[in-house]
Backbone as a ProteinNet text record, in pm:
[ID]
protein_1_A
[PRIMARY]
XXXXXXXXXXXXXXXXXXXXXXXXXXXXXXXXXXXXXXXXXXXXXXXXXXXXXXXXXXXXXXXXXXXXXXXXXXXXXXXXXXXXXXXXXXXXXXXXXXXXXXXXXXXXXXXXXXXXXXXXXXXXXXXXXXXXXXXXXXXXXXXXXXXXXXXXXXXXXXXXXXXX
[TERTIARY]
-592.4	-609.6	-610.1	-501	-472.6	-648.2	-662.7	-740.1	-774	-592.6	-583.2	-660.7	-604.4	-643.4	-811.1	-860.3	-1030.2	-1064.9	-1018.4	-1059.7	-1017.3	-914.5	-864.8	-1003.7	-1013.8	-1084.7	-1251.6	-1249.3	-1422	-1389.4	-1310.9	-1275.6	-1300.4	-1265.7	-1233.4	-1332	-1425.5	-1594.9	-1690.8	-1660.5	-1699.4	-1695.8	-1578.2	-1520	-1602.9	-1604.8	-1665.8	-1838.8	-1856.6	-2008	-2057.8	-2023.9	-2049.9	-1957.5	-1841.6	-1747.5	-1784.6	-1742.1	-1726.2	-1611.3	-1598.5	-1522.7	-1507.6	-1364.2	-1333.2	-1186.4	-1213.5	-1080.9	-944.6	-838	-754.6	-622.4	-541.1	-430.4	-343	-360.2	-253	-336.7	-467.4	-519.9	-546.9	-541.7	-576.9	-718.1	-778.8	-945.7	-942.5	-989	-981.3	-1126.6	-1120.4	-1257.1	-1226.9	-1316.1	-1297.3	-1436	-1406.6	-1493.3	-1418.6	-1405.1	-1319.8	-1374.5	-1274	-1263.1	-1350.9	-1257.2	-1261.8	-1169	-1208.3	-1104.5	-1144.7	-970.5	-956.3	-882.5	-888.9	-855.4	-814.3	-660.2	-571.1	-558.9	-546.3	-493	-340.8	-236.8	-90.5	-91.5	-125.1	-115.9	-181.6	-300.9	-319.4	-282.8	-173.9	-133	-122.2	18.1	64.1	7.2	-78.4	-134.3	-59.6	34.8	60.4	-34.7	-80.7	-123.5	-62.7	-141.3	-77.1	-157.1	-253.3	-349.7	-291.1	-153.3	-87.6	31.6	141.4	292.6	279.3	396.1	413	535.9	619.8	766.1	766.8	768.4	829.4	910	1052.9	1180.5	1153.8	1154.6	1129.9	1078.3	927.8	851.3	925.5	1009.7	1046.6	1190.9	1275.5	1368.4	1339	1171.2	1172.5	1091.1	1015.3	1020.4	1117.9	1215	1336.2	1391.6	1400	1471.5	1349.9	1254.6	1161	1187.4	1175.4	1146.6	1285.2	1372.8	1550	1563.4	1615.1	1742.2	1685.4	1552.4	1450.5	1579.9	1478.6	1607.8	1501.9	1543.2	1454.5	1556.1	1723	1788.2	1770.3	1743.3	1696.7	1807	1960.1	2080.3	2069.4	2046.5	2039.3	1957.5	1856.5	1780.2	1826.8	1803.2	1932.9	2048.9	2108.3	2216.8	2193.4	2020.8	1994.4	1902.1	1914.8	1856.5	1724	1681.1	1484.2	1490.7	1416.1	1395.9	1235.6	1180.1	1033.1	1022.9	1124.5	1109.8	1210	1275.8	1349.4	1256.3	1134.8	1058	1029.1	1052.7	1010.7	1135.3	1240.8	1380.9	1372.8	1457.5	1490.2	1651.1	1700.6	1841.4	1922.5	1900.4	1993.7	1930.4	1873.3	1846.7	1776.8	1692.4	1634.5	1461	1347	1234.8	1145.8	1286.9	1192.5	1243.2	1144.2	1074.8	988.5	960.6	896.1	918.9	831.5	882.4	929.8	1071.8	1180.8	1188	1212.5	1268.3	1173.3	1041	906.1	939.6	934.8	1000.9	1126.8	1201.8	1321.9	1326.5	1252.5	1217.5	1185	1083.9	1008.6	1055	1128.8	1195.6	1083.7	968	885.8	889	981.4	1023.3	1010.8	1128.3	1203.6	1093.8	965.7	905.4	788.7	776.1	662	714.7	846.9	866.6	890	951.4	954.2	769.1	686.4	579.5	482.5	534.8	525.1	546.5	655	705.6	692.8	622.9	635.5	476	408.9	235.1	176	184.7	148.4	-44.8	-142.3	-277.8	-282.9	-170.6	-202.6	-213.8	-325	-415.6	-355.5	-278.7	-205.5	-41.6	-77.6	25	8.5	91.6	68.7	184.1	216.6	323.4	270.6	312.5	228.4	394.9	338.6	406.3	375.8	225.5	169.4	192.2	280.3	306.5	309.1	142.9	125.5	217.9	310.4	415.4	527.9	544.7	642.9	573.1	458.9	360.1	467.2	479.4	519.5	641.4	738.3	806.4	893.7	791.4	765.3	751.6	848.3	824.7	714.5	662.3	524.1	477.1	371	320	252.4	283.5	302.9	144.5	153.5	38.1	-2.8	54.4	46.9	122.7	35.5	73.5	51.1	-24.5	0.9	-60.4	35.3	-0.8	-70.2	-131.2	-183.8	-184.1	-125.4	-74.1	-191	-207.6	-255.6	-203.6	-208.4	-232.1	-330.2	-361.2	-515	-490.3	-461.2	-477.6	-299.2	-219.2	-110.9	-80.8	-190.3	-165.6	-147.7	-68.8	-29.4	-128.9	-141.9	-224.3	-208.7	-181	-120.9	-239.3	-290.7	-387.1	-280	-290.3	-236.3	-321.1	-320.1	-428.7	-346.7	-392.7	-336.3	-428.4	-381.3	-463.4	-508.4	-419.5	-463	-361
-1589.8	-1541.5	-1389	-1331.4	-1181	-1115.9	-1020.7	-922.5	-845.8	-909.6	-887.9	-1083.9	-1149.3	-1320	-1337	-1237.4	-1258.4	-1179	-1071.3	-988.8	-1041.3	-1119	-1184.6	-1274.8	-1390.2	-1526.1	-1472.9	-1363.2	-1250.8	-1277.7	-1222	-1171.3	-1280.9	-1359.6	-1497.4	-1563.3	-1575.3	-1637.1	-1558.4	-1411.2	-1293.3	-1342.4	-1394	-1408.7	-1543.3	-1658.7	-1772.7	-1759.4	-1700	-1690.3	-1607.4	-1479.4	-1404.8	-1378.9	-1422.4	-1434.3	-1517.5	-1511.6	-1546.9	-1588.1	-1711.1	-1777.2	-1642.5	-1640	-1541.4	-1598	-1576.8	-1648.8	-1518.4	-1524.5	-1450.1	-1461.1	-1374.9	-1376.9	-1522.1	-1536.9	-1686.3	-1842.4	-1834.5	-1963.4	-2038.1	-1965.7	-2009	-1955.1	-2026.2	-1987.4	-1926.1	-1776.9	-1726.2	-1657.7	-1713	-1680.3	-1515	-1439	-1313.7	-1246.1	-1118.9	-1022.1	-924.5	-839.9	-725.6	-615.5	-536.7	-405.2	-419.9	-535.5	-539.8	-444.7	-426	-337.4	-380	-374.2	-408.1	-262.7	-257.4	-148	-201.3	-123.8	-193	-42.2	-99.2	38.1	-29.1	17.8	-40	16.1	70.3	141.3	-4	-78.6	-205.2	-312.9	-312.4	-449.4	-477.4	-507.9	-543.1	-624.9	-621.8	-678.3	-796.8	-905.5	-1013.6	-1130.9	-1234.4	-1372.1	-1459.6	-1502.1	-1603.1	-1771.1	-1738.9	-1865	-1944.2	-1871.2	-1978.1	-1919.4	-2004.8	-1931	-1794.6	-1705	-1568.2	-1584.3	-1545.4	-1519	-1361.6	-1314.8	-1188.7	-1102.7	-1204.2	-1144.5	-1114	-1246.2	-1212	-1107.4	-1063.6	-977.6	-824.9	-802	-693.6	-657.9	-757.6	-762.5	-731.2	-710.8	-743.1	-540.5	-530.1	-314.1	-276.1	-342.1	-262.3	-249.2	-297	-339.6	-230.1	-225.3	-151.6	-17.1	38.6	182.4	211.4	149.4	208.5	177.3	106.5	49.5	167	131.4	175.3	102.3	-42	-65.5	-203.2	-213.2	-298.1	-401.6	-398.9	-539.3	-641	-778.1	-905.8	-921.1	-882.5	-924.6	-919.7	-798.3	-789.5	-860.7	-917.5	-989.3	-1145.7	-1201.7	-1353.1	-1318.9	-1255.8	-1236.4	-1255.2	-1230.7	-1199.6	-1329.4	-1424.6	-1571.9	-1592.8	-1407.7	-1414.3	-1419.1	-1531.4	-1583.8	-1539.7	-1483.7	-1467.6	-1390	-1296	-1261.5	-1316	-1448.3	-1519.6	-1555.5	-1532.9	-1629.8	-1495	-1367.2	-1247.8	-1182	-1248.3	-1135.7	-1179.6	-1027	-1044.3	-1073.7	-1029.3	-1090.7	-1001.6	-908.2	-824.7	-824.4	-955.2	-960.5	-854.4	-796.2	-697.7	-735.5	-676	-646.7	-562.3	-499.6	-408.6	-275.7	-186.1	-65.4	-76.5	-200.1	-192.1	-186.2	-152.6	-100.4	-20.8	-91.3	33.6	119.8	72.5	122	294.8	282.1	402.7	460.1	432.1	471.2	570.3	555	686.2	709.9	713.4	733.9	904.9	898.8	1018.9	1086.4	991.2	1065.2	1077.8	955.4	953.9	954.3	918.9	891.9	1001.4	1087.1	1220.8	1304.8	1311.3	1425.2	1396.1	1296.7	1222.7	1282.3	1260.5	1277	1404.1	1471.4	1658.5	1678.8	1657.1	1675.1	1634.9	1529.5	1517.4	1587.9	1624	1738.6	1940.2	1941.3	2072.6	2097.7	2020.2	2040.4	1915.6	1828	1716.6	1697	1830.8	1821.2	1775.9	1821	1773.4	1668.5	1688	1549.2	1522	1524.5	1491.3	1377.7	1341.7	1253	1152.2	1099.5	985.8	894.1	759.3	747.6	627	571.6	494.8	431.5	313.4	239	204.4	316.6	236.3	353.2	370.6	407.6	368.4	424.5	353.1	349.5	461	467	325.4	325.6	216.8	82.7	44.8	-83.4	-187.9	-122.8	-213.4	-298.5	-213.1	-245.7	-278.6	-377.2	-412.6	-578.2	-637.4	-819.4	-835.7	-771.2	-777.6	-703.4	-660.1	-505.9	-517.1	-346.9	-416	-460.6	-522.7	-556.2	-438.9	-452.7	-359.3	-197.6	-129.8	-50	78.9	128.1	271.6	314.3	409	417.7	578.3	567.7	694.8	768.8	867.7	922.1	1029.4	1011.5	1142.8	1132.6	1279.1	1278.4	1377.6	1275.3	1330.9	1282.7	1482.9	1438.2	1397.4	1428.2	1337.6	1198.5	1170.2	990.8	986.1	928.7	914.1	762.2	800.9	678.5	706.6	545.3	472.3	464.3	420.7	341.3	272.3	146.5	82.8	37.4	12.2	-11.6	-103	-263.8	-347.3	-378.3	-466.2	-537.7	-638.6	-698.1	-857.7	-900.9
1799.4	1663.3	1665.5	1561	1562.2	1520.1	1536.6	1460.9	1310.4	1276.4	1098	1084.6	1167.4	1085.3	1048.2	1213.8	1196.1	1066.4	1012.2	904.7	768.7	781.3	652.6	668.8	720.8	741.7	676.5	745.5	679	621.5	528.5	370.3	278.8	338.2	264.9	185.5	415.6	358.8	277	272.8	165.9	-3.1	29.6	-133.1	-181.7	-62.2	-116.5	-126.4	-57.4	-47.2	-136.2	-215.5	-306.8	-399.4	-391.5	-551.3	-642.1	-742.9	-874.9	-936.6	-989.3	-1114.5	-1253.1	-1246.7	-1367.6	-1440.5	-1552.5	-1643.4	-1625.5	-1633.2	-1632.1	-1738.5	-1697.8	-1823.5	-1830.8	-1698.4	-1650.4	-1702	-1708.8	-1739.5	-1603.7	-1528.1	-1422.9	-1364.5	-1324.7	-1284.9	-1186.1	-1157.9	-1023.9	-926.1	-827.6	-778	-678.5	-722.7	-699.3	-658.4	-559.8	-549.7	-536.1	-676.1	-667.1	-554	-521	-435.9	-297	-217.8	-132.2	5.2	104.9	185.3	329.8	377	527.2	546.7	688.9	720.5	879.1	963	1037	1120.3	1253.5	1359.1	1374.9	1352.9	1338.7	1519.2	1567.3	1679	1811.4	1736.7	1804.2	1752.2	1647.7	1610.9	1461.4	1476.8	1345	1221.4	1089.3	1016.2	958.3	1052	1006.4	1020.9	896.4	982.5	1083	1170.8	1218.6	1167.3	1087.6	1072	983.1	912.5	802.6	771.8	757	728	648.6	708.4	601.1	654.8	514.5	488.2	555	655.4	701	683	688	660.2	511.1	443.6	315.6	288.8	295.7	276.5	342.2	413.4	459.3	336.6	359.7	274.6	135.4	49.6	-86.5	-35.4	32.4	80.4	73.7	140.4	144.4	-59.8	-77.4	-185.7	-305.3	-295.3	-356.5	-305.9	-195.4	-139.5	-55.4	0.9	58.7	-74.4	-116.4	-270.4	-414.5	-396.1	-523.6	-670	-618.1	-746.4	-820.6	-917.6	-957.3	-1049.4	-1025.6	-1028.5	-944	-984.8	-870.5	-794.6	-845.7	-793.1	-661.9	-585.5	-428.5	-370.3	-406	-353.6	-383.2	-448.6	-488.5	-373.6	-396.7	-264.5	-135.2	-107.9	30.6	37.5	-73.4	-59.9	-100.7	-144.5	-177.3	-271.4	-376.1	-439.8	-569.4	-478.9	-489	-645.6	-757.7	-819.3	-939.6	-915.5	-1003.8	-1148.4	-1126	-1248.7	-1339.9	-1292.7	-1416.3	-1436.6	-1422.3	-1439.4	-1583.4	-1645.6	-1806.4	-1768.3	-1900.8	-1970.7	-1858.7	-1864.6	-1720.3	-1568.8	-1515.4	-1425.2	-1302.3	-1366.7	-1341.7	-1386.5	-1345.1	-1374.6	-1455.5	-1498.3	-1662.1	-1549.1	-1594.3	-1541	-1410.8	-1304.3	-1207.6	-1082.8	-995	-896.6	-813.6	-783.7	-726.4	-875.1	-953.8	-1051	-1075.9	-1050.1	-1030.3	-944.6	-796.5	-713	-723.5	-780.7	-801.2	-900.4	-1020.4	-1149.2	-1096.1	-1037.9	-986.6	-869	-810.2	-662.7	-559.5	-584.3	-479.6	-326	-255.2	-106	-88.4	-132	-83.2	-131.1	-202	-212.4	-132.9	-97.9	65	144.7	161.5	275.1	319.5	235.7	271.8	229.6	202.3	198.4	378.9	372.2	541.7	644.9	614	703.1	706.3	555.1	562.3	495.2	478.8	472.2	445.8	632.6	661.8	620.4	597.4	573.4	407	322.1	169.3	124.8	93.5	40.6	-86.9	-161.4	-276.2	-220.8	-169.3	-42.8	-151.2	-246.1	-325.6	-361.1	-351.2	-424.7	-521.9	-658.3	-780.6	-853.1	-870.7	-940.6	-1064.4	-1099.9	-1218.6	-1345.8	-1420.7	-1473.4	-1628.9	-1677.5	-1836	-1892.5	-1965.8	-2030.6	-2027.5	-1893.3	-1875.3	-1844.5	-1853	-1795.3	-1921.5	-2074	-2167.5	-2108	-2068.4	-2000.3	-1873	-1835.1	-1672.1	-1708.8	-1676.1	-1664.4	-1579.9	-1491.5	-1430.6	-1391.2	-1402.7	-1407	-1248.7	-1169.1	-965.8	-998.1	-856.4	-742.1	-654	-569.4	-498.7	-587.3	-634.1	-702.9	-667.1	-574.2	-489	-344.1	-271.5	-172.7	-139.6	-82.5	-14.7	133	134.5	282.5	329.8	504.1	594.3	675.3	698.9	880.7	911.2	1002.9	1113.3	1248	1271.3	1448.3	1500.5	1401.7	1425.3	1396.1	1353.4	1348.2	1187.1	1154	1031.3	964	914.1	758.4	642.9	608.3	487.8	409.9	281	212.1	118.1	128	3	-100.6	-224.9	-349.2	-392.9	-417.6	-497.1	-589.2	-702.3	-818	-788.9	-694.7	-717.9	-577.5
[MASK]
++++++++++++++++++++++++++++++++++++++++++++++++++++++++++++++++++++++++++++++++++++++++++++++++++++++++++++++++++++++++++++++++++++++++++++++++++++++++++++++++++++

């Protein structure tokens, strides 16, 4: 058992032992303890489960398509057999405003990334998908909706912030 599975499996008995039943937009009953956090040395090991299937490829193939493509038509993805965002496409097969679509809206990569390189201590290292203006129009407004960059020491760190 990985070191991300033992910290998920915490998390879990966290959630059952002190979460709560909460109604949501879907009608579906969800048991929750908001603002929870794991935290991963990528340097000792990759944060995949092994305690229960994960689509990998999938999951790499649908980054790419968000942060290389910054595109937020489903077409490339249907092409590449991932399926995972067929149930929120509109009439032009696309996701509204989300996403990739934030992503080069703002030209987030390219200003990380020359920010990386030419004043790696600035704490303003941000990239956000959550963009009120455009939330109206987003077939699903992200999950995982922003990341946060350092470096300390040379070692580079991520923070990711999801909703749900």
């Amino acid at each position: 058992m990985s070191l991300y599975d033992k910290k998920y499996l915490a998390l879990v008995d966290d959630i059952l032992e002190n979460g709560y039943y909460d109604n949501n937009r879907t009608g579906m009953p969800t048991y929750k303890l908001p603002h929870q956090i794991m935290q991963f040395n990528l340097q000792k090991e990759f944060p995949i489960l092994t305690t229960k299937f994960v689509a990998f490829k999938t999951a790499v193939k649908e980054m790419l398509w968000i942060y290389k493509d910054q595109s937020n038509d489903v077409t490339k993805l249907q092409e590449q057999n991932v399926h995972i965002w067929d149930e929120w496409v509109d009439e032009n097969n696309t996701i509204g405003r989300g996403y990739g679509y934030q992503i080069k809206k703002f030209n987030q990569i390219d200003k990380l990334i020359e920010t990386l390189k030419t004043n790696p201590q600035d704490r303003r290292m941000l990239m956000t998908m959550w963009n009120i203006e455009d939330l109206p129009h987003m077939t699903l407004q992200p999950c995982c909706f922003m990341t946060m960059w350092d470096v300390t020491d040379g070692n580079l760190n991520c923070m990711l912030i999801q909703r749900s």
